[in-house]
C-alpha positions in Angstrom: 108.6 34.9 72.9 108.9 38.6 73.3 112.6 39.8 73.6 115.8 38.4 72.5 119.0 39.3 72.8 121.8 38.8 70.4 125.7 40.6 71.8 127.5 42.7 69.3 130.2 45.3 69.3 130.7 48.2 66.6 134.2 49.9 66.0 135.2 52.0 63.2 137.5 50.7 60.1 139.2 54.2 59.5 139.1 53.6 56.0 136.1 53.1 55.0 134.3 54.8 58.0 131.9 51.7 57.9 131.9 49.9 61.1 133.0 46.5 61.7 131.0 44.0 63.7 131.9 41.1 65.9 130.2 39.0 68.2 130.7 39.7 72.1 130.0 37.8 74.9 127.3 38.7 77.4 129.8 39.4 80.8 131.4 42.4 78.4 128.6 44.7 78.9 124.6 45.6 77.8 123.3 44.2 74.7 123.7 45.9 72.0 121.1 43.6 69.9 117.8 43.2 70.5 115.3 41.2 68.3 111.8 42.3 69.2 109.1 39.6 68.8 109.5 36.3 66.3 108.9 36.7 62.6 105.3 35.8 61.8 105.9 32.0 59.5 106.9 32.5 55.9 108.7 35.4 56.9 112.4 36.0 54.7 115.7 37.0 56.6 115.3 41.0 54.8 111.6 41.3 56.1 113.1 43.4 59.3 113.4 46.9 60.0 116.5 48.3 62.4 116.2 50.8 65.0 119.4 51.8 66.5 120.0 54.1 69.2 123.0 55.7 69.3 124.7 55.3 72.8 128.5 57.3 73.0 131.0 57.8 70.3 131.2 59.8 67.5 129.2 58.9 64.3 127.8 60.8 61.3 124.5 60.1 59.1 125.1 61.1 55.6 121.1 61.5 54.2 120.8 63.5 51.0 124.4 64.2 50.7 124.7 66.2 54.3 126.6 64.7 57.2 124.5 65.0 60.4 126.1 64.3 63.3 124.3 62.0 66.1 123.8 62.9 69.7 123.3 60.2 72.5 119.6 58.9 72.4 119.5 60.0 68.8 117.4 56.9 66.7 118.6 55.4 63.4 116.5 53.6 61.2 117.4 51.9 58.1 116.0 48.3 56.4 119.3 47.2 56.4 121.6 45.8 59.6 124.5 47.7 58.7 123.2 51.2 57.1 125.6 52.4 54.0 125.1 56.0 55.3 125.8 55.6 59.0 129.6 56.6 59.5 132.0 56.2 62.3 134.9 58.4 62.7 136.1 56.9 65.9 134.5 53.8 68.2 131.1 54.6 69.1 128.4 52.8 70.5 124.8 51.6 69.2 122.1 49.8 70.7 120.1 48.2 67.5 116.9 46.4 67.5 115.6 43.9 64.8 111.9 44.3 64.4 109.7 42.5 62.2 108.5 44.7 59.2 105.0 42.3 59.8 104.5 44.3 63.4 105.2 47.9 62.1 102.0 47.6 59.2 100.4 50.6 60.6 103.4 52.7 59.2 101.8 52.9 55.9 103.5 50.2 53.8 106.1 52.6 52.9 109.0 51.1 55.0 109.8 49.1 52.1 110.9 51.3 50.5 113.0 53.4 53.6 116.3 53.5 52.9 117.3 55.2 56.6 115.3 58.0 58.7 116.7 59.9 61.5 115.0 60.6 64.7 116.4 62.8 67.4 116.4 61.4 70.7 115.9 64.9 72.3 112.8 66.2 71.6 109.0 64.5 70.6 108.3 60.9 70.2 111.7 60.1 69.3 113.0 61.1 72.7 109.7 58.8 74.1 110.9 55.6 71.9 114.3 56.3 72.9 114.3 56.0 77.1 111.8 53.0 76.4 114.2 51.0 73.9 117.0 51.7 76.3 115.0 50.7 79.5 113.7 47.7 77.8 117.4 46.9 77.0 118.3 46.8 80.7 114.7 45.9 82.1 114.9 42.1 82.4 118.3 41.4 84.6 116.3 45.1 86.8 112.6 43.7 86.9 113.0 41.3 89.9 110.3 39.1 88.7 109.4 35.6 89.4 110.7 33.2 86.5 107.2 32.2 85.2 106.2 35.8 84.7 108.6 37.1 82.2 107.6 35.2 78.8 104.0 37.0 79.5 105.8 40.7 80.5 108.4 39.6 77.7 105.9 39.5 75.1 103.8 42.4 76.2 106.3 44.9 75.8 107.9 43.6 72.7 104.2 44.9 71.2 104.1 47.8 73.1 107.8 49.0 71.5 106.7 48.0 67.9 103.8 50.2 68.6 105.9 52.7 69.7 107.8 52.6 66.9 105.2 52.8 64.6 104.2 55.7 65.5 107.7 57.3 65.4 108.1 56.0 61.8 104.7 57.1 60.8 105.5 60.8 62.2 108.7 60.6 60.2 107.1 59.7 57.2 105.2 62.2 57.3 107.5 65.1 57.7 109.5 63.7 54.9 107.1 63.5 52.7 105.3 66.7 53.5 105.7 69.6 50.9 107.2 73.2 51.4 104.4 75.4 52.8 104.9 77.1 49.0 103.3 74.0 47.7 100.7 72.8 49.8 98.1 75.0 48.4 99.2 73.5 45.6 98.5 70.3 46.8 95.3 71.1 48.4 94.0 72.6 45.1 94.8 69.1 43.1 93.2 67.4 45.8 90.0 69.5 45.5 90.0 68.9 41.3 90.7 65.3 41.8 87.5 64.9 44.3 85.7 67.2 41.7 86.3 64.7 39.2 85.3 61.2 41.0 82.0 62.7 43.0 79.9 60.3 41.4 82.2 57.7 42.5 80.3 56.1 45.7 83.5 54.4 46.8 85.7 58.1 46.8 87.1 58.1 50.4 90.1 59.6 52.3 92.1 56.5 51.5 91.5 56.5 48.0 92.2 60.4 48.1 95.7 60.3 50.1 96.9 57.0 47.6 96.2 58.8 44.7 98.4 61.7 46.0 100.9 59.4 47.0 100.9 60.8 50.7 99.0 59.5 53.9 95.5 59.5 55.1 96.8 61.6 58.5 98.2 64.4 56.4 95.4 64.4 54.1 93.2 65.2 57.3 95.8 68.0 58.3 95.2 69.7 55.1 92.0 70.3 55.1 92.0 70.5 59.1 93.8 74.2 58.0 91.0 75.1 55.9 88.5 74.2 58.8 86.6 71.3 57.4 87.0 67.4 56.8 87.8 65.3 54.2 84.3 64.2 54.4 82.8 67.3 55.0 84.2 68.6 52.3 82.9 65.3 49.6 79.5 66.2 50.8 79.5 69.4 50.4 80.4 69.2 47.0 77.9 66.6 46.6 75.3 68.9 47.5 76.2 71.9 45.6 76.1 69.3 42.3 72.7 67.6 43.3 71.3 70.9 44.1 72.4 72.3 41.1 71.1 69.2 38.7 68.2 69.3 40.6 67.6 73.2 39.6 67.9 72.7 35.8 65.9 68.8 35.8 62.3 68.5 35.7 60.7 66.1 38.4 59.5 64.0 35.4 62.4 63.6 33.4 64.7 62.5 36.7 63.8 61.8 40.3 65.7 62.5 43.9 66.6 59.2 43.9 68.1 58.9 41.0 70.3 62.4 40.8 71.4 61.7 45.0 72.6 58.5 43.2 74.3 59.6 40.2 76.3 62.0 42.7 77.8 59.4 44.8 74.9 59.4 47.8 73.8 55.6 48.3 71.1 56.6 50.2 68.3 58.5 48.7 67.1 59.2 52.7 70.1 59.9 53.9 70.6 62.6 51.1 67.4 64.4 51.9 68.3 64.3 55.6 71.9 66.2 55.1 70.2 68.2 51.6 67.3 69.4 54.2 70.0 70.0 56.8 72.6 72.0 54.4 69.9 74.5 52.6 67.0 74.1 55.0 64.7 73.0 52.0 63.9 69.4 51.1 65.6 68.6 47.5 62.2 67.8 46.1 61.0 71.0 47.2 63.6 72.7 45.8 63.3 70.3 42.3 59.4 71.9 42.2 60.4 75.1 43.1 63.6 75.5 40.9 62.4 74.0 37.9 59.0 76.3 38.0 59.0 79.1 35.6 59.1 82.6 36.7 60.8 84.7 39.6 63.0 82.6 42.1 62.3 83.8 46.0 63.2 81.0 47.4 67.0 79.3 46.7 68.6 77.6 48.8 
């Protein structure tokens, strides 16, 4: 149940520039429909994503009130089958593709709300996705395969193009939401003040980080990849400081280990000695005796 192909043809209505589509027989040339893999059951008829690729022609995308004009291989996509913003000055030429949004979930949840992205066919992975779709287009009638074979290779690389196009709408989604390099220390320092503030939270993680920011685990990484250190290298570390710095000012009798590690966000009280021990080269309880003992300080971590 992997590949099926529907025939349609696109002209220009020189008056509105939207295009005009009719159904075509299969003898008048290559598809220029494809639905990729069946809609999982309970599935409505707008729970589909469409992935053009632009073939010959001339056409314009209008995003964020510029005209771009396409090149061959370039890649629309838009959640709807006939994109208000895709224009057509004179008869051109798409290949489109119907995939179900239930295959693409990897792309963050945020096609939903896509209302087109662009992907030139030239350069990166949209230049990958592109020779793939239009090879898949042509692949069956070219493969030379037994009968009984093609459902199987059918269905195998109806998954393998939704993957492929989740990673080209997950790239995209990225650059488009990713600030101006003006702002992203910006960004990075609200992220810092908003970890800051939910350190005792044991369940603070990069997901709960990135949703809070309203941008994507993978560019949260890339952040803090600039500044040489991980997410979670960085949750620790603050973790640390604010243990080691409790533990400094709180008598062993009035709070144990145990109990600060916990209040910062460390669920185990061994595994918070371990990296404590590995961070300042002192055991915390060590450094609870030592810190909290009147008199000079000659050894601090």
């Amino acid at each position: 149940m992997g590949i099926t192909v529907i025939q349609l043809d696109s002209t220009a209505m020189p008056e509105t520039g939207r295009p005009a589509t009719r159904a075509r027989s299969q003898a008048g040339g290559g598809p220029a429909r494809i639905d990729l893999l069946p809609p999982p059951p309970g599935a409505g008829r707008d729970d589909h994503l469409h992935v053009g690729v632009y073939r010959q022609g001339t056409a314009l995308v209008r995003r964020r009130g510029v005209d771009t004009p396409l090149e061959p291989g370039d890649l629309l996509i838009s959640s709807a089958p006939q994109p208000s913003n895709l224009l057509h000055a004179v008869s051109s030429t798409f290949l489109w593709f119907r995939v179900p949004r239930f295959y693409l979930a990897p792309a963050h949840g945020e096609l939903a709300h896509l209302g087109g992205l662009l992907a030139p066919g030239s350069a990166g992975i949209g230049s990958l996705a592109s020779r793939f779709l239009l090879e898949l287009a042509t692949w069956e009638s070219a493969s030379g395969l037994p009968h009984p074979q093609l459902p199987a290779f059918r269905n195998r690389l109806a998954h393998n193009a939704a993957d492929l196009l989740s990673l080209l709408i997950t790239d995209l989604l990225e650059k488009e939401s990713a600030p101006h390099p003006a702002t992203r220390a910006e960004l990075l320092s609200r992220i810092r003040r908003h970890i800051d503030a939910n350190l005792m939270d044991p369940g603070l993680s990069p997901q709960r980080v990135a949703r809070a920011h309203h941008i994507s685990v993978r560019y949260l990484h890339r952040l803090f990849q600039k500044e040489g250190v991980t997410v979670g290298q960085w949750v620790r570390r603050r973790r640390l400081e604010e243990c080691r710095r409790e533990l400094a000012r709180t008598p062993i009798r009035t709070s144990t280990v145990a109990a600060v590690a916990h209040r910062w966000g460390f669920i185990s009280a061994a595994h918070f000695s371990r990296v404590f021990r590995d961070a300042f080269g002192i055991s915390p309880s060590q450094w609870q005796t030592h810190a909290s003992r009147p008199g000079p300080q000659d050894l601090a971590p």
